[in-house]
C-alpha positions as CSV (number, residue, x, y, z in Angstrom):
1,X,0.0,0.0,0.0
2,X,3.0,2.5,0.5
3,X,4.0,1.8,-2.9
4,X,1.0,2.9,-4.3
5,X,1.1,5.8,-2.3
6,X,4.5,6.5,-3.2
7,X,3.9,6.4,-6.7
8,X,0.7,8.8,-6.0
9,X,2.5,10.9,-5.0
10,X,5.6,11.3,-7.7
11,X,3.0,11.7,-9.8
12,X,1.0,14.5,-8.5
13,X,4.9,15.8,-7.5
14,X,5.9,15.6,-11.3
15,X,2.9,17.8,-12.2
16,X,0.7,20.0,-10.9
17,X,-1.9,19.9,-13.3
18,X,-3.0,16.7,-11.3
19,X,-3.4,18.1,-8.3
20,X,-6.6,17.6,-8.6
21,X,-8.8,14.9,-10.0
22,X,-12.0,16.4,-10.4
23,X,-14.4,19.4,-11.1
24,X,-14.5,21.2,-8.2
25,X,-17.7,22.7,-9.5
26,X,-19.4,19.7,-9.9
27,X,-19.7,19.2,-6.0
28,X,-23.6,18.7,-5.5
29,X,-23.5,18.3,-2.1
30,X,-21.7,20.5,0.5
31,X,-18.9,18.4,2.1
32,X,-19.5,20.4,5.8
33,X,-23.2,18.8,5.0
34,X,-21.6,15.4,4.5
35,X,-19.5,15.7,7.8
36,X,-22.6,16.8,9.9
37,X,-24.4,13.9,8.7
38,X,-22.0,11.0,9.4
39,X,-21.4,12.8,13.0
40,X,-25.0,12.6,13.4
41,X,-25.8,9.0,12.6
42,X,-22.7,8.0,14.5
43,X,-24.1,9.7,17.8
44,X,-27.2,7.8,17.3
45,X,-24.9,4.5,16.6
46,X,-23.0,5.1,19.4
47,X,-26.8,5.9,22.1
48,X,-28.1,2.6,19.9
49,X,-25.2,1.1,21.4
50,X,-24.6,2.0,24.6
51,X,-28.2,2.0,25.4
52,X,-28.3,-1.7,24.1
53,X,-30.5,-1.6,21.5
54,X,-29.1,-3.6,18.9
55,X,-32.6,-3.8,16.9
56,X,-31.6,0.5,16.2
57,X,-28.4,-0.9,15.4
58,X,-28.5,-2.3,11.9
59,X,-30.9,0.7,10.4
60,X,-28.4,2.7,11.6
61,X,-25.7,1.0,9.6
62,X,-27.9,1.2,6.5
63,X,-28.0,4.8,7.0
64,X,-24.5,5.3,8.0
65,X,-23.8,3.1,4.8
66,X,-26.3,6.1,2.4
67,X,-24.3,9.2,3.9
68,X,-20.9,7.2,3.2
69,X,-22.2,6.7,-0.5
70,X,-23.4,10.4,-1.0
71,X,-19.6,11.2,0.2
72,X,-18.5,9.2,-2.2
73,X,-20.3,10.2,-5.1
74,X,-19.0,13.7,-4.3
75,X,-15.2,12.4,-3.8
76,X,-14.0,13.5,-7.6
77,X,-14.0,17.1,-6.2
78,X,-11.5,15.9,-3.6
79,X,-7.5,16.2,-4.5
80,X,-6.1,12.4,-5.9
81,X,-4.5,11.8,-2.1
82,X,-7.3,12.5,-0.1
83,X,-9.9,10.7,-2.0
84,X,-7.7,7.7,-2.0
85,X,-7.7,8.0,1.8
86,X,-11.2,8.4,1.7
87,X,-12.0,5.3,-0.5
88,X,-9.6,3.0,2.6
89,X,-11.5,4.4,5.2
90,X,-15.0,4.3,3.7
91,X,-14.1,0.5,2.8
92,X,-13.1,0.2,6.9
93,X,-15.7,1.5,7.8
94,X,-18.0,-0.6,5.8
95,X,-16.5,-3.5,7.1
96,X,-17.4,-2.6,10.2
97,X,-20.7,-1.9,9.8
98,X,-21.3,-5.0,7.8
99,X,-20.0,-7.2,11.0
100,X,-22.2,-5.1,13.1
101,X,-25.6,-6.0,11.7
102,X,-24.2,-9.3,11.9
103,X,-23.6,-9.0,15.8
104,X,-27.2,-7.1,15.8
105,X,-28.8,-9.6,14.3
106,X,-27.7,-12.3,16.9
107,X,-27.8,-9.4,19.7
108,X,-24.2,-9.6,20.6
109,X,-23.7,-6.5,22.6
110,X,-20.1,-7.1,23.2
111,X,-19.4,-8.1,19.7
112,X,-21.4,-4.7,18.5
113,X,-19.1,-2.7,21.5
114,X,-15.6,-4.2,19.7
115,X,-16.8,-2.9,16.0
116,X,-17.9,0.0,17.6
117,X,-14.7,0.5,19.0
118,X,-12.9,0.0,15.8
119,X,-15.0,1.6,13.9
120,X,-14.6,5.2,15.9
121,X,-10.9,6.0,14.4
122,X,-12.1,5.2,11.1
123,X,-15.1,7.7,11.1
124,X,-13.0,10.0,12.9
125,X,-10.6,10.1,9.9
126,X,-13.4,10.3,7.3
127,X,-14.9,13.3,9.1
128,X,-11.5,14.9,8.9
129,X,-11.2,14.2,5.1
130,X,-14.7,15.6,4.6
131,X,-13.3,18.7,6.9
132,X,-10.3,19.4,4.4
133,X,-12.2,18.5,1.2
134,X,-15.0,21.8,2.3
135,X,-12.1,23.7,3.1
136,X,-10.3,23.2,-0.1
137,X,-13.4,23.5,-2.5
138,X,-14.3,27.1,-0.6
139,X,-10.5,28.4,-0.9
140,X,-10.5,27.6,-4.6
């Protein structure tokens, strides 16, 4: 995985016209929105969880899984590193959530606490690359 990012970035090094993959006008939806949303459905997650619920637990997930498809979709505005960065952690993340409604379904509240666990650093890093990504589209 280094070596790909290694050759990412003498690439983007060797030229700046690729700085950026995308449009940056062609962002439909507004990537502070984005953030707001998978901090939102992550609270609810997290009071699901600790509230033992697991029945809230895997509609949650679906929707956690919608917000990290709209971010997605709206990656191509993002520069080449950070939407590679993006793609890992959304592909964590749904890892996660996939083992979760499996835990849910079985009601496995310590199983669902682990994921939960693991999951946290991974949304924290998306919510940070949704952070830059806003920032980076307003500045240009």
């Amino acid at each position: 995985m280094r070596g790909i990012a290694a050759v990412l970035v003498a690439v983007c090094l060797a030229g700046s016209s690729c700085q950026w993959a995308g449009d940056t006008k062609a962002v439909k939806a507004d990537f502070s929105v984005l953030k707001t949303q998978v901090e939102d459905v992550n609270g609810r997650l997290t009071t699901a969880i600790q509230n033992n619920e697991p029945e809230k637990v895997q509609s949650l997930d679906k929707e956690m899984n919608t917000v990290l498809d709209a971010a997605m979709n709206q990656a191509s505005a993002m520069n080449i590193m950070d939407r590679e960065h993006l793609s890992i952690a959304v592909a964590t993340a749904r890892r996660c959530l996939t083992d979760m409604d499996r835990y849910a379904t079985s009601g496995d509240m310590d199983l669902i606490r682990a994921q939960a666990q693991q999951l946290k650093p991974t949304v924290t890093e998306i919510q940070e690359l949704l952070d830059r990504a806003e920032r980076t589209t307003k500045a240009s």
